[in-house]
Backbone bond lengths (Angstrom), bond angles and torsions (degrees), N, CA, C in turn:
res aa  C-N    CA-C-N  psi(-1)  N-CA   C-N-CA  omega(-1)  CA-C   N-CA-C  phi
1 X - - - 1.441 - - 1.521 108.06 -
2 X 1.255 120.71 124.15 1.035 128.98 165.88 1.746 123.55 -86.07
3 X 1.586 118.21 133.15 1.438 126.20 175.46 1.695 100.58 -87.46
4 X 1.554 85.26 -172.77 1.885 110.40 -175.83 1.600 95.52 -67.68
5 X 1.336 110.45 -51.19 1.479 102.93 -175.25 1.392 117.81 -121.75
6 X 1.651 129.17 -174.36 1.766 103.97 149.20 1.800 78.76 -151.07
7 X 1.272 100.75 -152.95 1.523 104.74 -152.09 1.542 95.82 -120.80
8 X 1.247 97.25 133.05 2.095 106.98 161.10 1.267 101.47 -87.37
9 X 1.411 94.83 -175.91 1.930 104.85 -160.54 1.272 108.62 -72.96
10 X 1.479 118.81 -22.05 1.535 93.86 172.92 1.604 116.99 -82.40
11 X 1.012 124.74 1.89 1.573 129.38 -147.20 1.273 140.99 104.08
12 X 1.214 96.47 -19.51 1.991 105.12 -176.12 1.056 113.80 -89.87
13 X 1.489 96.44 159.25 2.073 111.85 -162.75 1.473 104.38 -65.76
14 X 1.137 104.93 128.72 1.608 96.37 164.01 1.419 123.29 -122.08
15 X 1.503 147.17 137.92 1.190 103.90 -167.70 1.307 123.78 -89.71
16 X 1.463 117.23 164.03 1.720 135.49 -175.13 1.561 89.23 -108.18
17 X 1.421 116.82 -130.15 1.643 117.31 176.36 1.499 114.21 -57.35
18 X 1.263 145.87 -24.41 1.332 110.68 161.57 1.211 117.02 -72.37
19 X 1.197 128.78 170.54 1.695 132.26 171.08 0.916 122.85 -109.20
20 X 1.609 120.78 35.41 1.723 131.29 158.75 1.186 93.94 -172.97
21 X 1.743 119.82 167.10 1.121 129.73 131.76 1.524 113.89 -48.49
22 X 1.215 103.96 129.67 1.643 105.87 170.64 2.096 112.12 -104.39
23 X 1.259 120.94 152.63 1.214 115.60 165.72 1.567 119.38 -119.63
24 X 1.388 116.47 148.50 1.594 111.69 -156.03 1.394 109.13 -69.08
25 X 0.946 122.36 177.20 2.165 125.28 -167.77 1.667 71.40 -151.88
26 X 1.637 89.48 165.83 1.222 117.46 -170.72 1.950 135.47 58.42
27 X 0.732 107.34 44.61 1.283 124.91 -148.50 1.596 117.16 38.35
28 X 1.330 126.49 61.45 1.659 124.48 171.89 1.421 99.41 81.54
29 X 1.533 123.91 30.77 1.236 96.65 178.68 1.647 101.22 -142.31
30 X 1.313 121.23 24.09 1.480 133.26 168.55 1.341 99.66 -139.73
31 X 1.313 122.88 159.93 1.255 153.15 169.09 1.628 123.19 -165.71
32 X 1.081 87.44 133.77 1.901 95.22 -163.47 1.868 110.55 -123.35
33 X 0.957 120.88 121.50 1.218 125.54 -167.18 1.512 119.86 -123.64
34 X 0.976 109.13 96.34 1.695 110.72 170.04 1.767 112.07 -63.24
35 X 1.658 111.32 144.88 1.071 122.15 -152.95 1.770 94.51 -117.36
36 X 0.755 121.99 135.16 1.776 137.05 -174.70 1.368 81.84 -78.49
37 X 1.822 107.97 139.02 1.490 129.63 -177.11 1.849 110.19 -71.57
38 X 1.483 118.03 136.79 1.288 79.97 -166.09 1.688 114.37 -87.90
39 X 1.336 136.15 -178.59 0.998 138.25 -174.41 1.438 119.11 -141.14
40 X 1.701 106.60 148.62 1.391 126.95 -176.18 0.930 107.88 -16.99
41 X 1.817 129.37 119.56 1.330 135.90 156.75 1.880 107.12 98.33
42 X 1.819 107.67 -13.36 1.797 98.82 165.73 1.444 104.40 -78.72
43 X 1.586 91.64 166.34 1.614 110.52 174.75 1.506 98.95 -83.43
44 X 1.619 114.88 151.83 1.118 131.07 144.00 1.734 126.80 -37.78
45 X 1.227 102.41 129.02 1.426 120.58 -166.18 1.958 100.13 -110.40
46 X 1.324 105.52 99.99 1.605 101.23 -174.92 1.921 93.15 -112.55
């Protein structure tokens, strides 16, 4: 199973299924994440 992000060698987020790091709006209390389209041969994401 793949997450939004996973980690490069130093530690930092990189993204997996989202398609950026996102940063929070509203003072830390929204976050909005665009989802990478899926492609030939992924599983369905419900």
């Amino acid at each position: 199973m793949e997450g939004l992000y996973r980690a490069n060698h130093k530690g930092d987020p990189i993204p997996a299924l989202a398609t950026s790091v996102v940063k929070p709006t509203n003072h830390g209390k929204r976050y909005t994440y665009n989802l990478r389209k899926k492609q030939s041969g992924q599983m369905e994401i419900l």
